[in-house]
N, C-alpha and C positions, 0 to 999 in steps of 0.2 A: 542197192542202186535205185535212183529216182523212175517213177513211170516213166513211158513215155510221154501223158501229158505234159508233164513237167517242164519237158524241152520244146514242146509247142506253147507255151510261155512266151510272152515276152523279152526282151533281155531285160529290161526294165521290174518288169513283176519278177522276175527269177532274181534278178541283183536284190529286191526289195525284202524277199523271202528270205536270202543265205544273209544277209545284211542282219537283218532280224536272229537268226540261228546263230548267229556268231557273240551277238550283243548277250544272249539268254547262258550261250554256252561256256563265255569267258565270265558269267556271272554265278553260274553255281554249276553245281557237275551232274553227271549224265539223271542220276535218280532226283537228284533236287530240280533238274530243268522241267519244265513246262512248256506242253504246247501249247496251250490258252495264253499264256505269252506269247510265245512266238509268231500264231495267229491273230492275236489282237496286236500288235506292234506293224504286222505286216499287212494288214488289215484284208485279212482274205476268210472266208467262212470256215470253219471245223469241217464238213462235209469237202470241201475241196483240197485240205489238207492231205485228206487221205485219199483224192484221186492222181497227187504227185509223190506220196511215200506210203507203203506200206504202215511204219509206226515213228515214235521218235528215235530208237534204235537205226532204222533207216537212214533216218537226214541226220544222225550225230556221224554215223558212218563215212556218207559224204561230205560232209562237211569234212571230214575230217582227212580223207584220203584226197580233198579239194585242196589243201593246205600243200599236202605231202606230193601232188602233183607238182606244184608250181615250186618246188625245192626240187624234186627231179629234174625238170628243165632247164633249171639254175644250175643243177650238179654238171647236163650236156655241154653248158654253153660253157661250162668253166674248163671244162674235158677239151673242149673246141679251141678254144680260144688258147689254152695252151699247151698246143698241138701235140694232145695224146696222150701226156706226160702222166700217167695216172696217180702217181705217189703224190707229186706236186698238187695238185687237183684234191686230191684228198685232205692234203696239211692247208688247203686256203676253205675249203669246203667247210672242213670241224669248224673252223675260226667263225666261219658266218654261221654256222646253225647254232654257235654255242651263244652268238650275240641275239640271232632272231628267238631262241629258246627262251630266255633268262631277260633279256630287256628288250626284245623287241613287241610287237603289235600284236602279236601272240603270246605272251609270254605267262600270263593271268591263265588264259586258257592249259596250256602246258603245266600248270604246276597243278591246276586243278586234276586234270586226268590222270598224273600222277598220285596224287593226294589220294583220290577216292579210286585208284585203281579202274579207270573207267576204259583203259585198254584189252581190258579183260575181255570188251564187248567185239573184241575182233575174233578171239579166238571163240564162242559163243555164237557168232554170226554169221563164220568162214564161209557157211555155205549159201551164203547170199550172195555173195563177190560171184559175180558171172563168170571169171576164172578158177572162182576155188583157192586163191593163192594171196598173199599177203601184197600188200601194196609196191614193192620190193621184189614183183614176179619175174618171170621168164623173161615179156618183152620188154620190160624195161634194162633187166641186165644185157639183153641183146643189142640194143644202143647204145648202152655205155660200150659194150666189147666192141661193136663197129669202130668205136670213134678211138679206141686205146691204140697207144704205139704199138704195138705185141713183138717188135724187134727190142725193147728197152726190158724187156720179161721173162723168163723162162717156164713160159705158157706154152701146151705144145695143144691145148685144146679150148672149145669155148665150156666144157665139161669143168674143166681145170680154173677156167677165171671166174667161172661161175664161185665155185668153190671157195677162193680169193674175196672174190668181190661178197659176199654172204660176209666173210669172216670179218672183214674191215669197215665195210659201209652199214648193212643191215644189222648184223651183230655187234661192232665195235662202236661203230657212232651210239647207236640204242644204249648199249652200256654205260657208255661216256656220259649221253645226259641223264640216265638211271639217274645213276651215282650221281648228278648234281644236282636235282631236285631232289634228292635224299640227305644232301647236306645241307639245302637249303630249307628245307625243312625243318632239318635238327637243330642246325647250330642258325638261322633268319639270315642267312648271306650265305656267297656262293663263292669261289675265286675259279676264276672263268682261265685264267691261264695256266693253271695247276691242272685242270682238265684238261687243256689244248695240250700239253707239255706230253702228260701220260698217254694221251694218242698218239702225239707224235712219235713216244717212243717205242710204242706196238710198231708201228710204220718202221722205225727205225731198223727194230730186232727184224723185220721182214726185206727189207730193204738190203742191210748192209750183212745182217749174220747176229748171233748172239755167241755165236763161238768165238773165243780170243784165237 
């Protein structure tokens, strides 16, 4: 996580920085980036670099769980909006991260990290997270659970949706786009509804039964 300086910052000079950190990061991957880029582009001194991140590991970090915030709050408002339905929320959810992954404004970035394996740096880092825990922690599941129908479930605990929620969102969605930057890799294209479809039908077997 960033010093405190960092957030006695400007909003301007902090916009200027992760601006910079995004353009170097979506350009090559974690060993190939450069902070001499990212401080010449942002035009701030090497010495003051390091009075708002520890190292580049540091600011690949947030930068990167900065992304994965603002798709959590996206996952709430879709949970909210309609009203609790978890499953639903889930099948419109894949649909936009498989679009934001693969062809959106991130999408360079995402296949690079995949590429060069540069997720690796979460599990190498864990203990820097001021929680200890994956971006996909405790309180963020505790939001999602405030906001779920739990009459549409047979959830008898927040223990139990924890469990749920791990297997579908952190583990299933993860897998999902695995597997697509692994095909896109292999074969230089990806079919984005063939993925949605095999989510769906995780969701499905959880939903309705796999027992005839």
């Amino acid at each position: 996580m960033p010093k405190q300086t960092f957030f006695n910052l400007t909003e301007s000079k902090r916009k200027r920085l992760m601006e910079s950190a995004a353009i170097e990061f979506r350009q090559y991957s974690f060993n190939e980036s450069s902070i001499s880029h990212i401080i010449a582009r942002a035009q701030i001194p090497r010495g003051s670099f390091y009075q708002y991140f520890e190292d580049k590991a540091d600011l690949y970090m947030y930068y990167t769980k900065k992304i994965g915030l603002d798709y959590n709050e996206y996952l709430l408002k879709l949970l909210e909006d309609n009203k609790g339905d978890y499953f639903k929320t889930l099948r419109l959810f894949i649909k936009d991260i498989l679009n934001e992954v693969f062809v959106g404004e991130n999408a360079v970035f995402y296949a690079r990290m995949m590429e060069a394996h540069d997720f690796e740096l979460f599990r190498k880092y864990k203990h820097r997270d001021e929680n200890g825990n994956h971006p996909h922690d405790d309180l963020f599941n505790e939001k999602i659970f405030a906001k779920v129908d739990l009459k549409s479930l047979k959830i008898d605990s927040y223990d139990e949706f924890k469990m749920l929620n791990m297997m579908l969102l952190s583990g299933g969605i993860f897998r999902t786009v695995s597997s697509g930057l692994m095909m896109q890799k292999a074969q230089g294209h990806v079919n984005l509804q063939e993925l949605e479809a095999n989510y769906n039908k995780m969701i499905d077997w959880l939903q309705y039964g796999v027992a005839k």
